[in-house]
Each structure stands twice: as C-alpha cells, then as structure tokens.
N, CA, C and O atoms as a printed pandas DataFrame, in Angstrom:
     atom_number atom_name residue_name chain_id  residue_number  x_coord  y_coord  z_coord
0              1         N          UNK        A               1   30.658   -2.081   97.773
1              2        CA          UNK        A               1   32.078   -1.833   97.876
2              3         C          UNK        A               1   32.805   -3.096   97.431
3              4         O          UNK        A               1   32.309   -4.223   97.460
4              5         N          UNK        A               2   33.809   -2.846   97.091
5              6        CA          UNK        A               2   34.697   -4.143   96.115
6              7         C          UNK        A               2   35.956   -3.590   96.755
7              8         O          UNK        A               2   36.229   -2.406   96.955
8              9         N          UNK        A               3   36.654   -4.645   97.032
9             10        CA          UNK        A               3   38.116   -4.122   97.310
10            11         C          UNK        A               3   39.227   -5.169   96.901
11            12         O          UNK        A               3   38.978   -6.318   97.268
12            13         N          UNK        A               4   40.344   -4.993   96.246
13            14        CA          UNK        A               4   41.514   -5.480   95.688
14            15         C          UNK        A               4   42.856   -5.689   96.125
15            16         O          UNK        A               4   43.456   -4.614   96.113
16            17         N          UNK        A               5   43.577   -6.646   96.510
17            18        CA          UNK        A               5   45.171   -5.984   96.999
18            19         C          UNK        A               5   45.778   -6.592   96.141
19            20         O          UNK        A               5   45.280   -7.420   95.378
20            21         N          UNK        A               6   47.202   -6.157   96.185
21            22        CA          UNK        A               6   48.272   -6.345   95.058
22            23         C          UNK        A               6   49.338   -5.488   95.777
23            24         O          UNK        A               6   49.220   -4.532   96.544
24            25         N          UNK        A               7   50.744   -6.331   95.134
25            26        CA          UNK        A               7   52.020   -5.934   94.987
26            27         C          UNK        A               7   52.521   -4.622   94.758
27            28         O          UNK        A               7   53.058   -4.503   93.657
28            29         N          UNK        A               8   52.506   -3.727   95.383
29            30        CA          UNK        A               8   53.346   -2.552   94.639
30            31         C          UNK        A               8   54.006   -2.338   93.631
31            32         O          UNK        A               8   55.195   -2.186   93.911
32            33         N          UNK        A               9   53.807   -2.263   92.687
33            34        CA          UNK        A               9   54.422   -1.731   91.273
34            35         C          UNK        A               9   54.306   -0.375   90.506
35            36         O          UNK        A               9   53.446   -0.238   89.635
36            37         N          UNK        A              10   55.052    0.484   90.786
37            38        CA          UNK        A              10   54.711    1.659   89.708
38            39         C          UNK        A              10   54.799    1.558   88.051
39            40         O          UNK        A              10   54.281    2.393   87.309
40            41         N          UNK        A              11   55.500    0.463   87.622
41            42        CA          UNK        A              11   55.195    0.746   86.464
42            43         C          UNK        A              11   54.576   -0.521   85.713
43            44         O          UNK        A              11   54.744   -1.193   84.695
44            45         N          UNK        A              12   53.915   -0.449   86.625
45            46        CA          UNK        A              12   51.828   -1.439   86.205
46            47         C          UNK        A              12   51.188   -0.609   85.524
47            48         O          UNK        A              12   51.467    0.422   86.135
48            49         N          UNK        A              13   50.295   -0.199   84.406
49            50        CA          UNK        A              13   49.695    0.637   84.224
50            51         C          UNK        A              13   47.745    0.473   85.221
51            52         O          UNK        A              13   47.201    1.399   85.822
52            53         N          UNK        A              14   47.240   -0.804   85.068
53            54        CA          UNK        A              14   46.623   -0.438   86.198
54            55         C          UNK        A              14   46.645    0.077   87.818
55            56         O          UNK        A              14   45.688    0.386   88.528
56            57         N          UNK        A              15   47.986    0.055   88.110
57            58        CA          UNK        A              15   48.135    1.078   89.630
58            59         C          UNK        A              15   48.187    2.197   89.228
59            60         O          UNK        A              15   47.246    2.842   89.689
60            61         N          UNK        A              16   48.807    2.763   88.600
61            62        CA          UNK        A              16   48.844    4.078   87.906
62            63         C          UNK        A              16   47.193    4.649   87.662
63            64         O          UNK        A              16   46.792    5.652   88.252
64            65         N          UNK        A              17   46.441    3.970   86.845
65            66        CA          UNK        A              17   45.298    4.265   86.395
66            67         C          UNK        A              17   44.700    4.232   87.773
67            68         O          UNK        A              17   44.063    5.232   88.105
68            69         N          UNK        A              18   44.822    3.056   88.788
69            70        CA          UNK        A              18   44.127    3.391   90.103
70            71         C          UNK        A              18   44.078    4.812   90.872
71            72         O          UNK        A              18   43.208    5.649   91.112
72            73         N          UNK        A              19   45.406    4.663   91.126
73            74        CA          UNK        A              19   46.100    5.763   91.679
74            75         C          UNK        A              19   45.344    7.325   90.960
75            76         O          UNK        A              19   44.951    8.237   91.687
76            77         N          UNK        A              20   45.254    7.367   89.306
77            78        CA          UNK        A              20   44.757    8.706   89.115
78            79         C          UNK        A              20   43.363    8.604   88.941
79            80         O          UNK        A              20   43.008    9.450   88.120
80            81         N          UNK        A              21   42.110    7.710   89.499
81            82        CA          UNK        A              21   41.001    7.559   89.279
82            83         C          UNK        A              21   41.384    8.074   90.874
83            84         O          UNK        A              21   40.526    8.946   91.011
84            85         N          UNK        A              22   42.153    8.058   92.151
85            86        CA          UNK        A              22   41.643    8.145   93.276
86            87         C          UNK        A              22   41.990   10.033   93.352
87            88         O          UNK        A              22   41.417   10.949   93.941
88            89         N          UNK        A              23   42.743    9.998   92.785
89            90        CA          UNK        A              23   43.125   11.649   92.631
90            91         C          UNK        A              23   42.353   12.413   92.339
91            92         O          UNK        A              23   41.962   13.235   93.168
92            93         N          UNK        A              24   41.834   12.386   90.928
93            94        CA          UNK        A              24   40.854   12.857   90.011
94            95         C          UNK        A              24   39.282   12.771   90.473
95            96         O          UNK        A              24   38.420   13.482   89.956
96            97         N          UNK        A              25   39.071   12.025   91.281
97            98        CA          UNK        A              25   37.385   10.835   91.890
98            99         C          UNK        A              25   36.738   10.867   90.439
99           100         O          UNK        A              25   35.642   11.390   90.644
100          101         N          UNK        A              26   36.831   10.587   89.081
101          102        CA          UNK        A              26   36.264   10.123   88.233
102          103         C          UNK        A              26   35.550    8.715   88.264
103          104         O          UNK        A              26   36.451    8.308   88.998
104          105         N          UNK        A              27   35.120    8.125   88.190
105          106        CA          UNK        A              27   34.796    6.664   87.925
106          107         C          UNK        A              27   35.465    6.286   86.519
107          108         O          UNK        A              27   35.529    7.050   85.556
108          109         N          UNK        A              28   35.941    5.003   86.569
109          110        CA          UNK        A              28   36.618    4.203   85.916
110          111         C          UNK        A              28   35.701    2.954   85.207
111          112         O          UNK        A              28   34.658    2.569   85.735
112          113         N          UNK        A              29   36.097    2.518   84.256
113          114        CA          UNK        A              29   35.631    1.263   83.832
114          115         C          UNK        A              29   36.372    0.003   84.620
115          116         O          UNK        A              29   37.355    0.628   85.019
116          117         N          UNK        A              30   36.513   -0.966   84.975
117          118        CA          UNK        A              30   36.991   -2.210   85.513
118          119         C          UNK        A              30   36.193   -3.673   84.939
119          120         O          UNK        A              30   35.002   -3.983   84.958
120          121         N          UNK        A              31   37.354   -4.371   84.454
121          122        CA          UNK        A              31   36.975   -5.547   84.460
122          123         C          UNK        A              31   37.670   -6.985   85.222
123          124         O          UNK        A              31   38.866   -7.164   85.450
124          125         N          UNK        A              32   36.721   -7.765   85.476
125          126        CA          UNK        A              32   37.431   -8.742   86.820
126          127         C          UNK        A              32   36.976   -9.796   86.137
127          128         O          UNK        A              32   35.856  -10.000   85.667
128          129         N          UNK        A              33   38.361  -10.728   86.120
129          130        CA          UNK        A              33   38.487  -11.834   85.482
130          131         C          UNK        A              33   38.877  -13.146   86.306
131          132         O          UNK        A              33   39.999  -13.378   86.756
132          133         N          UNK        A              34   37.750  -13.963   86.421
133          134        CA          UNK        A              34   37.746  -14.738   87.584
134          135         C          UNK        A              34   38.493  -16.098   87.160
135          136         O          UNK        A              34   38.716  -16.353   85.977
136          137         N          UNK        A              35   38.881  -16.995   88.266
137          138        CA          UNK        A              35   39.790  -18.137   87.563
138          139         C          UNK        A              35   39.439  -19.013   86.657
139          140         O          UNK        A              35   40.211  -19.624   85.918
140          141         N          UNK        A              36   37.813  -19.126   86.705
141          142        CA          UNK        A              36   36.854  -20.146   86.042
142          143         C          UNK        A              36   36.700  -19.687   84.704
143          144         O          UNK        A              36   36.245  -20.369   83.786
144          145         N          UNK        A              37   37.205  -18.177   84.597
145          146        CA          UNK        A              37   37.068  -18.035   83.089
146          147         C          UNK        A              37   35.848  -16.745   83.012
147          148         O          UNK        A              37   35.905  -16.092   81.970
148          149         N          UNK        A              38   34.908  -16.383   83.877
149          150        CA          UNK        A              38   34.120  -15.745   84.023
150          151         C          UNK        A              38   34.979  -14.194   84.311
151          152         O          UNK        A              38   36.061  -13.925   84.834
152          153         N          UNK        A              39   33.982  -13.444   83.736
153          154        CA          UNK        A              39   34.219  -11.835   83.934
154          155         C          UNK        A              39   33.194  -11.310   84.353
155          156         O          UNK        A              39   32.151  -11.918   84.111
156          157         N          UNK        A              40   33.107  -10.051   85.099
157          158        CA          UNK        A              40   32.228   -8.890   85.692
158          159         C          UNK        A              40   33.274   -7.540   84.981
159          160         O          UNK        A              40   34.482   -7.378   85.154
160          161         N          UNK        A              41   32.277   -6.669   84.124
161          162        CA          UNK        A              41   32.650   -5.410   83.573
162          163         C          UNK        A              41   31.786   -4.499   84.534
163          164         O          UNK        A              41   30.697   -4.870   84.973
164          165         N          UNK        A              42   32.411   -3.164   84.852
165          166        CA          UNK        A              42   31.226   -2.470   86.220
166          167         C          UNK        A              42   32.135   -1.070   85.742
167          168         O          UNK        A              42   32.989   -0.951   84.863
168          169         N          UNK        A              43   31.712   -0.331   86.466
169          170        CA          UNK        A              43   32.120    1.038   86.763
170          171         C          UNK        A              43   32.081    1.716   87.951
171          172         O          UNK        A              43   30.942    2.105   88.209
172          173         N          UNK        A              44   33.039    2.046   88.899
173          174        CA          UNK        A              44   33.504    2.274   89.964
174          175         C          UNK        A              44   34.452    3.299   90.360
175          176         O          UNK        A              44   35.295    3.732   89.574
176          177         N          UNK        A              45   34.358    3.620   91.325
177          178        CA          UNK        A              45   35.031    4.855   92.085
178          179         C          UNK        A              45   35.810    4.224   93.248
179          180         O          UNK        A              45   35.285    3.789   94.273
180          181         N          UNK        A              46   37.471    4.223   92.899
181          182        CA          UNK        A              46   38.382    4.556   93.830
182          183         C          UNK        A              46   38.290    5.198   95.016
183          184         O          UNK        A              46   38.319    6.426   94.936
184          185         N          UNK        A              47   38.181    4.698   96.150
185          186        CA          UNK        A              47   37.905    5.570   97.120
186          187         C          UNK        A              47   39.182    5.853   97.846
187          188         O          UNK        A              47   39.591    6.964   98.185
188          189         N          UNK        A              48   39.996    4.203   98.118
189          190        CA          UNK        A              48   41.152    4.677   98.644
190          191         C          UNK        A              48   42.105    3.625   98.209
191          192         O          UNK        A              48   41.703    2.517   97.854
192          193         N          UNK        A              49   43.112    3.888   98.225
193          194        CA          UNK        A              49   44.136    2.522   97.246
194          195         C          UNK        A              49   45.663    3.314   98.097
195          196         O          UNK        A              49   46.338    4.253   97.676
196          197         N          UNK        A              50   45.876    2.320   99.707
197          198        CA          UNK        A              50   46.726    2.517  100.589
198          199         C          UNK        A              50   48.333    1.915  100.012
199          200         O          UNK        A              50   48.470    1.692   98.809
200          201         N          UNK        A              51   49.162    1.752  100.708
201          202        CA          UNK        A              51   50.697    1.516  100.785
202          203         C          UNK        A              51   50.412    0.501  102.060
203          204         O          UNK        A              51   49.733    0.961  102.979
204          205         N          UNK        A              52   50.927   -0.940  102.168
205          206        CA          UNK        A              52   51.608   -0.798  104.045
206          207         C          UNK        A              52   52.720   -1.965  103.181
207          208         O          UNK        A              52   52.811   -2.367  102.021
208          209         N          UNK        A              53   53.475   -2.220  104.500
209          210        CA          UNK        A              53   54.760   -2.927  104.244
210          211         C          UNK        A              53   55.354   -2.709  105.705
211          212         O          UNK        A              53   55.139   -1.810  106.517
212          213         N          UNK        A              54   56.045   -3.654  105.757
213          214        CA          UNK        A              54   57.086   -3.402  106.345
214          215         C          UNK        A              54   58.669   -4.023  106.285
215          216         O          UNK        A              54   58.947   -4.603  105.235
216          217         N          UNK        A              55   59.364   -3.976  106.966
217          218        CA          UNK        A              55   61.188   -4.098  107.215
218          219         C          UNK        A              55   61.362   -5.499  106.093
219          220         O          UNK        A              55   60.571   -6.441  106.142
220          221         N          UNK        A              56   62.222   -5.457  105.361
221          222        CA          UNK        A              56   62.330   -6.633  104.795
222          223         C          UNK        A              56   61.150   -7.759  103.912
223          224         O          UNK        A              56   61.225   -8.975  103.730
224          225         N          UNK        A              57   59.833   -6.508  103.389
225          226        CA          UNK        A              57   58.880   -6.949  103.045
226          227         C          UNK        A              57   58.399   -6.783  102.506
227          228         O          UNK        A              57   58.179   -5.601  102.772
228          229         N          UNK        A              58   57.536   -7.116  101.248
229          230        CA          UNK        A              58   56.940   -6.561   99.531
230          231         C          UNK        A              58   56.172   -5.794  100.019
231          232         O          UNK        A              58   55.365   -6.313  100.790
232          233         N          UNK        A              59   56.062   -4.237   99.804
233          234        CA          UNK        A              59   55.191   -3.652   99.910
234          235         C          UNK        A              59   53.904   -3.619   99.493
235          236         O          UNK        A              59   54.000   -3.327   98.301
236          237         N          UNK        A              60   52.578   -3.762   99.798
237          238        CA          UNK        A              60   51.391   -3.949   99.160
238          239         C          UNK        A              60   50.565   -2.927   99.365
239          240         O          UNK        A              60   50.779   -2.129  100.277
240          241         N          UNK        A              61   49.394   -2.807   98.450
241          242        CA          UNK        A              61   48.371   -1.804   98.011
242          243         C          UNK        A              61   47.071   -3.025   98.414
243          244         O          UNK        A              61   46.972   -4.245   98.283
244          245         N          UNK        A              62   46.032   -1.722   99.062
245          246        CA          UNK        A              62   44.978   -2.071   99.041
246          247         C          UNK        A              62   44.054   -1.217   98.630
247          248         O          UNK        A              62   43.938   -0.185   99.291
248          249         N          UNK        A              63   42.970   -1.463   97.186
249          250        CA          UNK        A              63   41.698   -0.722   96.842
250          251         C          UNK        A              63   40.846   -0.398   97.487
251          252         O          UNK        A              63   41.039   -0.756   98.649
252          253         N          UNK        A              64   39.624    0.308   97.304
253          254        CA          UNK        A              64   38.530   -0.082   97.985
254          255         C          UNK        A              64   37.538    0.806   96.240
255          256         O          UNK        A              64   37.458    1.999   95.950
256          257         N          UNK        A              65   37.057   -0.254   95.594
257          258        CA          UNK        A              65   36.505    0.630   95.003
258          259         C          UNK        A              65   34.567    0.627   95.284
259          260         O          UNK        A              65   33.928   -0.285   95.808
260          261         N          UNK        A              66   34.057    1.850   94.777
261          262        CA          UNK        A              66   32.826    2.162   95.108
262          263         C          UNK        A              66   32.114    1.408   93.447
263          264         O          UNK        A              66   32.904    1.489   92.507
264          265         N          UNK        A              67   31.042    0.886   93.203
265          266        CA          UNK        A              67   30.753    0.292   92.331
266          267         C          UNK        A              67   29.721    1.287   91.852
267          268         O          UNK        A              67   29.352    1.974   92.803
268          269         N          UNK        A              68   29.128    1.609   90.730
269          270        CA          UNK        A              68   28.130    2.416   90.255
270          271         C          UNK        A              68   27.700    2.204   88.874
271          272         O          UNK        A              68   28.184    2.288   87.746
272          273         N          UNK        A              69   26.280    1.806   89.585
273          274        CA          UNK        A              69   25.596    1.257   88.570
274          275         C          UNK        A              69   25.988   -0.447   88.274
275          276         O          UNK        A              69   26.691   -1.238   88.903
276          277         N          UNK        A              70   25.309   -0.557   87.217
277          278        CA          UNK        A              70   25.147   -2.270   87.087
278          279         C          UNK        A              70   26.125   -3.198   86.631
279          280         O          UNK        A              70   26.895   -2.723   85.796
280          281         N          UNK        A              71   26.373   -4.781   87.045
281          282        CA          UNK        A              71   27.648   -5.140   86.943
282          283         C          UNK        A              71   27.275   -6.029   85.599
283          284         O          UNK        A              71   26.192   -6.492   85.242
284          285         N          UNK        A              72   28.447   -6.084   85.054
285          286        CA          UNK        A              72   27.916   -7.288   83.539
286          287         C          UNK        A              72   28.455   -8.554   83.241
287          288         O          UNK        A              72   29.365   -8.624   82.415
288          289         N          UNK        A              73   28.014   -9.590   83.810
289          290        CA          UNK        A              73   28.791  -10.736   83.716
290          291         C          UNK        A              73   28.924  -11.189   82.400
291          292         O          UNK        A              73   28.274  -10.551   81.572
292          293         N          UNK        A              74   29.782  -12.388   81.875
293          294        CA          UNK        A              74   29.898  -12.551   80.801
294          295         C          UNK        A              74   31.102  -13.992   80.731
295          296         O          UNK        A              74   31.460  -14.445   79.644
C-alpha cells in the first residue's frame, strides 16, 4: 500500500485522474519523483482518495493506492 496527500484542487489533472481510477477500480500507471532526482514507475489501484478540512482551512485529499506488480526505479 502507498499512500499520498495533497491540496484539493479540481482542476489538477492528476486528482481528476485519481478520482476516476477510484470510480472506475482500473489500475493506473504512476510515477513518483523523489527530491534526489530518483523515480519509481509502478501500477496501482486507487482504493480510496478522501476530502477532510475544516473551518477556515485548505481542504486536503488523502490516497491510498494498492500497488500491482513490480516497481521500476530509475
């Protein structure tokens, strides 16, 4: 399991793409780009990608994606 949070934005195209990989349960391609310069390419399933917030406060999203099959560093 891999999980992600971030800012609420609808017109991100990766929340969007989250959002309809959790709808659909397709698996997705993902790539994660680390600060050092390193990447992991994988393929994963959205399981749940929440809302919380509150009064006077950036609303945020949390992933949880399912990983499947092998990861590819690079």
């Amino acid at each position: 399991m891999f999980a992600i949070e971030v800012y609420q934005d609808n017109s991100v195209a990766g929340q969007l793409a989250l959002m309809t990989a959790l709808v659909t349960g397709v698996a997705k391609s993902f790539k994660l780009i680390l600060p050092n310069g390193n990447n992991a390419t994988f393929t994963a399933y959205v399981k749940k990608f929440n809302s919380q917030g509150a009064v006077d406060q950036a609303i945020r999203r949390s992933a949880e994606l399912r990983i499947s099959g092998s990861i590819t560093w690079a």
